[in-house]
C-alpha positions as CSV (number, residue, x, y, z in Angstrom):
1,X,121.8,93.6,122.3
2,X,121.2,96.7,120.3
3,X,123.4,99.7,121.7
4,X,124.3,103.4,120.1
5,X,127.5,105.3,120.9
6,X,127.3,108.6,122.2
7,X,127.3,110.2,118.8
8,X,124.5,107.7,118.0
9,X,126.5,105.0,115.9
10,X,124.7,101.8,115.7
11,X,126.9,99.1,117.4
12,X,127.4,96.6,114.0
13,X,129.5,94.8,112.2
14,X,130.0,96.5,108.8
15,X,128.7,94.8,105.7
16,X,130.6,93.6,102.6
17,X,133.8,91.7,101.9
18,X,136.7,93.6,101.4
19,X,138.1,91.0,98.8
20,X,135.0,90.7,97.2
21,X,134.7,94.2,96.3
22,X,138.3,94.8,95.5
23,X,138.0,91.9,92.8
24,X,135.3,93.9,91.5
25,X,136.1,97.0,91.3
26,X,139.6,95.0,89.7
27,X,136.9,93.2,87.1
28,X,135.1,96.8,86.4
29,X,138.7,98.2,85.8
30,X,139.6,95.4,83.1
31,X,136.4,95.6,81.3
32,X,136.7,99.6,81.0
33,X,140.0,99.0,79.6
34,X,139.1,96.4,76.8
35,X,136.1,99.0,75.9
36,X,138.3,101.9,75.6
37,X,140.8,100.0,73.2
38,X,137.8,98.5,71.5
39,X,136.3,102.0,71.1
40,X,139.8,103.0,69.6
41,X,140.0,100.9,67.3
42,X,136.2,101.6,66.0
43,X,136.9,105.2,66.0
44,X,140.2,104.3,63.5
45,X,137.7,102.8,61.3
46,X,135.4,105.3,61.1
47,X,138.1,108.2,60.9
48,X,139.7,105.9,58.0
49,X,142.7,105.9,59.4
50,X,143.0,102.1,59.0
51,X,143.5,100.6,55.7
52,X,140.1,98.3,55.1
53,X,138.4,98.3,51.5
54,X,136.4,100.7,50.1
55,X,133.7,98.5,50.2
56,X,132.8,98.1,53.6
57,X,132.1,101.9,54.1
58,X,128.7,100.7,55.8
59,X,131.2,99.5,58.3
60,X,132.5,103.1,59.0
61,X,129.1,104.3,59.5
62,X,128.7,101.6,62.3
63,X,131.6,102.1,64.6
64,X,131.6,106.3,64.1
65,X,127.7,105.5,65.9
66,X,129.5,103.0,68.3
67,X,132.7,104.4,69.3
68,X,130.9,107.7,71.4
69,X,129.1,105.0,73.3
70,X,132.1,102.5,73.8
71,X,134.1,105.4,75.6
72,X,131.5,106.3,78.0
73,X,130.8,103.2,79.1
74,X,134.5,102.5,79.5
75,X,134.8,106.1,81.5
76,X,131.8,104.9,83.7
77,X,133.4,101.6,84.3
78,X,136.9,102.6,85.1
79,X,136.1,105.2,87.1
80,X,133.1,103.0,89.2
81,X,136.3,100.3,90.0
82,X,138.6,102.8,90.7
83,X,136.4,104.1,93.4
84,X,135.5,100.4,94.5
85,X,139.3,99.6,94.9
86,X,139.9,102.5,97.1
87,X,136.9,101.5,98.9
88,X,137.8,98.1,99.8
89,X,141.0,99.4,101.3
90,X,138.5,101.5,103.4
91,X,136.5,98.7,104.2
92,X,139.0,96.2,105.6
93,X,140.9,99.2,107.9
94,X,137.4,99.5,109.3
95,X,136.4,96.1,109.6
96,X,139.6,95.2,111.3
97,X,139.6,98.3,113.5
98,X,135.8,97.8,114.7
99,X,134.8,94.2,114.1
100,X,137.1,93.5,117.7
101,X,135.6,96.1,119.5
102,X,132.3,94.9,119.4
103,X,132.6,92.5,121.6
104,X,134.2,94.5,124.3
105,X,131.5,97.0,124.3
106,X,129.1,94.8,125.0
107,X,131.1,93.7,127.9
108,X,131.8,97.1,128.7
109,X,127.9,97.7,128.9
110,X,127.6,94.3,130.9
111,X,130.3,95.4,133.5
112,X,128.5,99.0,133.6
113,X,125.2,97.7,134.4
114,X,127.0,95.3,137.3
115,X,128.9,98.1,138.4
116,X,125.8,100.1,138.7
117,X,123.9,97.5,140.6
118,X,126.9,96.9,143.4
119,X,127.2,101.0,143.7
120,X,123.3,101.4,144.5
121,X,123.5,98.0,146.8
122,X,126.0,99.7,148.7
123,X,124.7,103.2,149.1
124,X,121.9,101.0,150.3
125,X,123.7,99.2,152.7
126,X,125.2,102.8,153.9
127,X,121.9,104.3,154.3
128,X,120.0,101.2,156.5
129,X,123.3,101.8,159.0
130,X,123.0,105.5,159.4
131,X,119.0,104.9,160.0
132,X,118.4,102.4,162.2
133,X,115.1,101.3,164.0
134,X,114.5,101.2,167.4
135,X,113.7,97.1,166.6
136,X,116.9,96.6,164.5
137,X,120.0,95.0,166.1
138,X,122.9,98.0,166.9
139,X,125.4,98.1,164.4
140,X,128.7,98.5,164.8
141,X,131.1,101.0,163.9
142,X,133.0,98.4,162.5
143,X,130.3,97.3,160.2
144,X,129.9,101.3,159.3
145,X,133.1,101.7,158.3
146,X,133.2,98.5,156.4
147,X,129.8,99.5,154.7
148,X,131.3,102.8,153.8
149,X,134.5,101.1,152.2
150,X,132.6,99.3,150.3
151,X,130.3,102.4,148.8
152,X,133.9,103.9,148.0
153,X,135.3,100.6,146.5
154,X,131.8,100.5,144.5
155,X,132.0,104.0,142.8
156,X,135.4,103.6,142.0
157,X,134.1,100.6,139.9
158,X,131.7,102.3,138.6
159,X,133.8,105.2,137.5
160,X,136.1,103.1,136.1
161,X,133.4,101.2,134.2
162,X,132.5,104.5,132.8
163,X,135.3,105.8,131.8
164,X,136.8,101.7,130.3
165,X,133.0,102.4,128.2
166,X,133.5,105.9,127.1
167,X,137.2,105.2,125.6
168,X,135.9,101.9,123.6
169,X,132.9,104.3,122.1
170,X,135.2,106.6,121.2
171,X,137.5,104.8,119.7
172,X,134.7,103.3,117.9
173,X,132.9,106.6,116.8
174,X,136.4,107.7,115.4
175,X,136.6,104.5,113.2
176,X,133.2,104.3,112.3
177,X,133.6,107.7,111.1
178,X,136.2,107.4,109.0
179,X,134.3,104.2,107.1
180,X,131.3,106.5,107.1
181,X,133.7,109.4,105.2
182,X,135.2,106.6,102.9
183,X,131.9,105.2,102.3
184,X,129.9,108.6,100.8
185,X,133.2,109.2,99.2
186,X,132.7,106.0,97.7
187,X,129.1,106.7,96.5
188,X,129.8,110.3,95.6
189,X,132.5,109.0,93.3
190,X,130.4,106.5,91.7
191,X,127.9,109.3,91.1
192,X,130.6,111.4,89.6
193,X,131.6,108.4,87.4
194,X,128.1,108.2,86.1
195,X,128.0,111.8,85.7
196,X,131.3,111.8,83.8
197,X,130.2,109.1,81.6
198,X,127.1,110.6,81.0
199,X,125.3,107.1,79.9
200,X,123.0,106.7,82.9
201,X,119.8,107.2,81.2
202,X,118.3,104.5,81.6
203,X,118.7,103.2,85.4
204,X,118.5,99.5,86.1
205,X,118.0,98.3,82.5
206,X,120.6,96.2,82.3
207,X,119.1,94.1,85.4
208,X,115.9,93.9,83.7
209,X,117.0,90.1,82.4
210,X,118.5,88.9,85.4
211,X,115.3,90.0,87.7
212,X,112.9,88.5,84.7
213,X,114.9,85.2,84.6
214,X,114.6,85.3,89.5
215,X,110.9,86.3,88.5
216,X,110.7,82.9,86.6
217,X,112.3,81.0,89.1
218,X,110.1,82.2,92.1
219,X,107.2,81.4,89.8
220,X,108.3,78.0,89.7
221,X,109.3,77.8,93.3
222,X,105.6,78.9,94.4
223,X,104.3,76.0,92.7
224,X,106.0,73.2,95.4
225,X,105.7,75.7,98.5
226,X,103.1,76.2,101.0
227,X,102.9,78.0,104.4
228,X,105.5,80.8,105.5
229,X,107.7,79.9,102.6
230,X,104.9,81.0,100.8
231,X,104.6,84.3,102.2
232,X,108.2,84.7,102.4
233,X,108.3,83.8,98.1
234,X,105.3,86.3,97.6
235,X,107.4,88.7,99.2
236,X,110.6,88.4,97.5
237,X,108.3,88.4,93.7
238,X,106.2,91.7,94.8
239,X,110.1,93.5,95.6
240,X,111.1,92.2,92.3
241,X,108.0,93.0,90.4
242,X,107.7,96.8,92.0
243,X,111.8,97.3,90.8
244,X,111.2,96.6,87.0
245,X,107.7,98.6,87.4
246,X,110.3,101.7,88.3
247,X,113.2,100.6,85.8
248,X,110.2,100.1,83.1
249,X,108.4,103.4,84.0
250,X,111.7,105.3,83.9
251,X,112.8,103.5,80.2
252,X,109.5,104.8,79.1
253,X,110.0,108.4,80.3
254,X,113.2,108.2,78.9
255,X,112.1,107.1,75.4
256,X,113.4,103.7,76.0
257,X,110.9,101.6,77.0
258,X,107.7,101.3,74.8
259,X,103.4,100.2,76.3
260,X,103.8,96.3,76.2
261,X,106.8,96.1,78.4
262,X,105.1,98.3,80.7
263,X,101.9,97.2,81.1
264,X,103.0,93.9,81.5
265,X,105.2,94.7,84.2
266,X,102.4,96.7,85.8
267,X,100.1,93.3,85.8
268,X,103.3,91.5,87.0
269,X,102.8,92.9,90.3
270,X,99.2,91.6,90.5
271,X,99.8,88.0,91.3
272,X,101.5,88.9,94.5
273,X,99.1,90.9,96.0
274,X,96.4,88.3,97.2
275,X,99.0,86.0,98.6
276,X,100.6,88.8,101.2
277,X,97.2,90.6,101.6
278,X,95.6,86.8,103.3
279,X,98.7,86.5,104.3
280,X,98.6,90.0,106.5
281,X,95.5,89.2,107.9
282,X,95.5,86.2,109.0
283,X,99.3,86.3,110.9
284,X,101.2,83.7,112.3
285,X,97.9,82.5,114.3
286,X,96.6,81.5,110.9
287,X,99.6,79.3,110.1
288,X,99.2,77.6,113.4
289,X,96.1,76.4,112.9
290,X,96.9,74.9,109.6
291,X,99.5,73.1,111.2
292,X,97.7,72.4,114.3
293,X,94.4,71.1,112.4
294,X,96.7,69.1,110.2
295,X,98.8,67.4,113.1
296,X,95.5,66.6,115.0
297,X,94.3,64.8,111.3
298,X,97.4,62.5,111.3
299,X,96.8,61.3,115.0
300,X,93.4,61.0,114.2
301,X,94.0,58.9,111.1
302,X,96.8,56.6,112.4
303,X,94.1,55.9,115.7
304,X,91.3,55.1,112.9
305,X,93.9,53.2,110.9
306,X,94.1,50.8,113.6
307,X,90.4,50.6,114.4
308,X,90.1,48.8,110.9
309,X,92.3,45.9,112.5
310,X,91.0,43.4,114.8
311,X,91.7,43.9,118.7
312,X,91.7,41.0,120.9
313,X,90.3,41.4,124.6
314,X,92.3,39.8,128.3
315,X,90.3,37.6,130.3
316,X,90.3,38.2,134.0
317,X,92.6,36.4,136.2
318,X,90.6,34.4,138.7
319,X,90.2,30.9,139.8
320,X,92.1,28.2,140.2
321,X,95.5,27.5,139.4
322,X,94.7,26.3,136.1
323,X,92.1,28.6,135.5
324,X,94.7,31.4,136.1
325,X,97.4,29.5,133.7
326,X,95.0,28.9,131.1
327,X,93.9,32.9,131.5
328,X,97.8,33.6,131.3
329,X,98.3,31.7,128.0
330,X,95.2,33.3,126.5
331,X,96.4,36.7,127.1
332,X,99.9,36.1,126.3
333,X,98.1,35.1,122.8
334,X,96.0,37.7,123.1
335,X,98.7,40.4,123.1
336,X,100.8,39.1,120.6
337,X,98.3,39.5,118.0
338,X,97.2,43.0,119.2
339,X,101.3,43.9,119.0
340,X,101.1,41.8,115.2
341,X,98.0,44.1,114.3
342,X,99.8,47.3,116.0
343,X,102.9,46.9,113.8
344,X,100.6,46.3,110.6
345,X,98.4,49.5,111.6
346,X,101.5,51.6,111.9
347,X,103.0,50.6,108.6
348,X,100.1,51.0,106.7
349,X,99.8,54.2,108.6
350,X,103.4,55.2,107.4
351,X,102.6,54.2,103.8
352,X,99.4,56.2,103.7
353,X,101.7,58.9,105.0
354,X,104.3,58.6,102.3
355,X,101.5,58.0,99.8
356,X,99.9,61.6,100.7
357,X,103.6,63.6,101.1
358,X,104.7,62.3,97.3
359,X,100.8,62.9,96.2
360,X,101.2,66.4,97.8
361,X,104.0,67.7,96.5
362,X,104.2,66.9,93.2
363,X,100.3,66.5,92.4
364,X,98.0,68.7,95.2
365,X,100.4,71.7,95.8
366,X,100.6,72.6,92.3
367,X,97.5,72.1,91.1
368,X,95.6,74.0,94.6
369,X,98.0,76.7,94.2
370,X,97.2,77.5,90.7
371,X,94.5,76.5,90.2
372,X,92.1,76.3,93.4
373,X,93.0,79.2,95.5
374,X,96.3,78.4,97.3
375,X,97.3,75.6,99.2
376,X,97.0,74.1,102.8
377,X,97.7,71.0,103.9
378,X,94.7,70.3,105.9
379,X,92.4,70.6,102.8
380,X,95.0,68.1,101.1
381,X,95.2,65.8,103.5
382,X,90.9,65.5,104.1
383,X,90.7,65.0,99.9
384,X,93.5,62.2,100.4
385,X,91.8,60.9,103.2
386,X,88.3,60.9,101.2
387,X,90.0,58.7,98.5
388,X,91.5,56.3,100.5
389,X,88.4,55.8,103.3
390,X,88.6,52.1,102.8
391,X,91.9,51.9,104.1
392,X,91.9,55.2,106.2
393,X,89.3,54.0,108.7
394,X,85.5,56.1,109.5
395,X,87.3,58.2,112.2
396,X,89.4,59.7,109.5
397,X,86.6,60.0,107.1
398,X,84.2,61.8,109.5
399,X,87.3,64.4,110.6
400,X,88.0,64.8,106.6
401,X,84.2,66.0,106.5
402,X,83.6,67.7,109.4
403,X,83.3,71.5,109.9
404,X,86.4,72.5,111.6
405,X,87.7,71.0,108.1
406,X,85.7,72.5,105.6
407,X,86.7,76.0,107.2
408,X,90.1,75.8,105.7
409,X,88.8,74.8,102.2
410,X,90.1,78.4,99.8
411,X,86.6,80.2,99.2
412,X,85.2,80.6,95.7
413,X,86.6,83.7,95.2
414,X,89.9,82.4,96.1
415,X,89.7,79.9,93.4
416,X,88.9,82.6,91.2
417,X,91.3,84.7,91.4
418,X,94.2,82.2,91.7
419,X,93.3,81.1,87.9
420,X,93.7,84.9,86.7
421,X,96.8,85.3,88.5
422,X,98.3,82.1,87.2
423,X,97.4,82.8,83.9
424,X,98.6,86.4,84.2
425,X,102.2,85.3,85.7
426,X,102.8,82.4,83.2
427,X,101.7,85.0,80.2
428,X,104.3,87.6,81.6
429,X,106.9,84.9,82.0
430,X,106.3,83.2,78.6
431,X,107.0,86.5,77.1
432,X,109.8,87.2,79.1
433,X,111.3,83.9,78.2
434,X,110.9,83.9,74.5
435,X,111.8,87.6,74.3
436,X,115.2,86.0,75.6
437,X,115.0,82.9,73.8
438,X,113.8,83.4,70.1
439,X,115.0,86.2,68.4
440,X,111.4,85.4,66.1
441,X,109.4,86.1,68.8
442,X,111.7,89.2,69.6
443,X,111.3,90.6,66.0
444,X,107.8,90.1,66.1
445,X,106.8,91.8,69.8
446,X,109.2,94.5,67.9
447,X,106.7,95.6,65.5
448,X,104.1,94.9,67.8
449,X,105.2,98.0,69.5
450,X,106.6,100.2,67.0
């Protein structure tokens, strides 16, 4: 159940792993520390307070250009896990103060509610004995007094409900604020760290690798996946692909960034738009009728399947007695071949099966969603069903060409525009890749751009 305190708290467990950050905000700590003695020691070099030869003087002119750098990411670093330390102290008072009461608010709410129900039962019950109809049996005073000890006995329950309810939710509200304080303490002092450090110039550019390299992998994900999966990937790349649009646009505001990577993360976002737009309008309802269509072709297939098999009729039992024996052994016969010819239908029914889920997935998928609009399995299965007619039976072949099938075939356009978005996501990730990977490559997009 979803429920708000009185000060309008959201009843929830509070995210984040106290350990988790503490180790952190630990990690940050250390690697601040190893920066500021690095930047030291740069910052002897360049002041030539360290004895090094005369000939390195280039050297000098390095670290006095590294040093300023060093100490301000070390300043932003030790002062970001400082504030994470303190936080995670924060966080595990409040989890362990809250997390327990969660429960026994929503029991509090449940009792309530009961509570409630009993009282207005009772008043009830209080007001049919004080009004009674002339065709209503008398009650007794008795039964009045009993009626009326039961109203009292229910409001006390009720007020005692209340009041159990209102000292949980305040108890909560007090410990939920003091995790909210701790918290926009925490994010005030990690603005102040930035602030301090005075570095922050270029927002997010240090993830611009790590979402490139998820980017990659969803690309290659899409290519076995169909359905809400599908969607669900499409999703996940369009977040991705709007985040290094911002991180790119604000590098290039900031002098950072330069046109190509831009632009190309700009057209990154492209290839995710078709897939969530279809996706939008045609719903849930359009996924079950993939997956309905698709299920009615496999019954309809396995049925044909054993329509290529022979099937052996029973002969009536009439006559005499030998008629009726002879009749008995014929369809005794005649049903063990029908069960021979059942078990052969359904294994080549279950190899056909296996045939089309390994041709799928490793052939049909990736080529239909690249190349031929997207994929679904019903237009997989009626192409597999088309090559294999022989063996498939006409009743599959007829529902592989029929209308209801043929509706689920991707439109022209829809081929179209899945070759241009392949071609666009592969070019963006082949960049991104040998940007990482060659340092050739890297020095060449370099002077593209300069």
């Amino acid at each position: 159940m979803t429920l708000r305190s009185p000060e309008n708290n959201l009843l929830r467990r509070l995210e984040g792993n106290p350990g988790d950050v503490r180790r952190y905000g630990q990690d940050l700590v250390d690697a601040g520390a190893v920066m500021r003695r690095t930047a030291t020691q740069l910052k002897r070099i360049s002041e030539g307070t360290r004895q090094i030869a005369e000939s390195v003087d280039a050297v000098r002119e390095v670290a006095g250009e590294t040093y300023p750098d060093l100490e301000k990411a070390a300043t932003r670093y030790e002062r970001t896990g400082a504030v994470l330390k303190t936080y995670a102290v924060e966080l595990d008072t409040a989890q362990t103060g809250i997390h327990p009461l969660i429960p026994q608010i929503e029991d509090a709410h449940r009792d309530l509610a009961t509570a409630r129900t009993e009282e207005a039962d009772a008043d009830r019950l209080v007001r049919d004995h004080r009004y009674e109809m002339p065709w209503e049996d008398d009650v007794s005073d008795s039964q009045k007094q009993a009626a009326l000890d039961a109203q009292t006995s229910a409001e006390t329950a009720r007020e005692n409900a209340e009041s159990r309810l209102a000292s949980l939710w305040g108890t909560f509200d007090r410990k939920f604020s003091t995790w909210s304080d701790a918290y926009d303490d925490a994010v005030d002092g990690i603005e102040d760290a930035f602030d301090a450090a005075d570095n922050n110039d270029a927002w997010g550019e240090d993830l611009l690798p790590v979402l490139g390299w998820i980017a990659v992998g969803l690309a290659v994900v899409a290519i076995f996946v169909t359905g809400p999966i599908a969607l669900a990937i499409a999703a996940i790349g369009a977040v991705i692909a709007l985040v290094m649009v911002a991180i790119n646009v604000l590098k290039y505001a900031k002098g950072r960034g330069n046109w190509l990577d831009l632009t190309l993360s700009i057209i990154g976002v492209i290839p995710f738009a078709r897939p969530l737009i279809t996706g939008a309008r045609g719903g849930i309802a359009a996924l079950r009728g993939v997956s309905a269509t698709f299920s009615a072709g496999r019954g309809i297939m396995r049925a044909s399947v054993r329509s290529t098999f022979p099937r052996f009729g029973y002969a009536p039992m009439s006559g005499g007695p030998f008629s009726r024996l002879a009749g008995l052994g014929n369809n005794a016969w005649a049903g063990t071949r029908n069960a021979y010819y059942a078990v052969r239908s359904g294994m080549r029914s279950s190899a056909l099966l296996s045939r089309f889920s390994m041709r799928d997935f490793f052939i049909d998928r990736p080529v239909m969603n690249l190349w031929r609009g997207g994929h679904n399995p019903v237009t997989s299965f009626s192409n597999f069903l088309l090559r294999n007619g022989s063996r498939v039976g006409d009743d599959a072949v007829a529902w592989a060409n029929s209308a209801e099938v043929a509706s689920f075939a991707p439109s022209q356009f829809a081929q179209t525009a899945s070759v241009f978005e392949s071609s666009v996501t592969w070019i963006v990730n082949s960049d991104f890749m040998a940007t990482q990977n060659s340092e050739r490559y890297s020095g060449w997009r370099a002077s593209l751009v300069s």
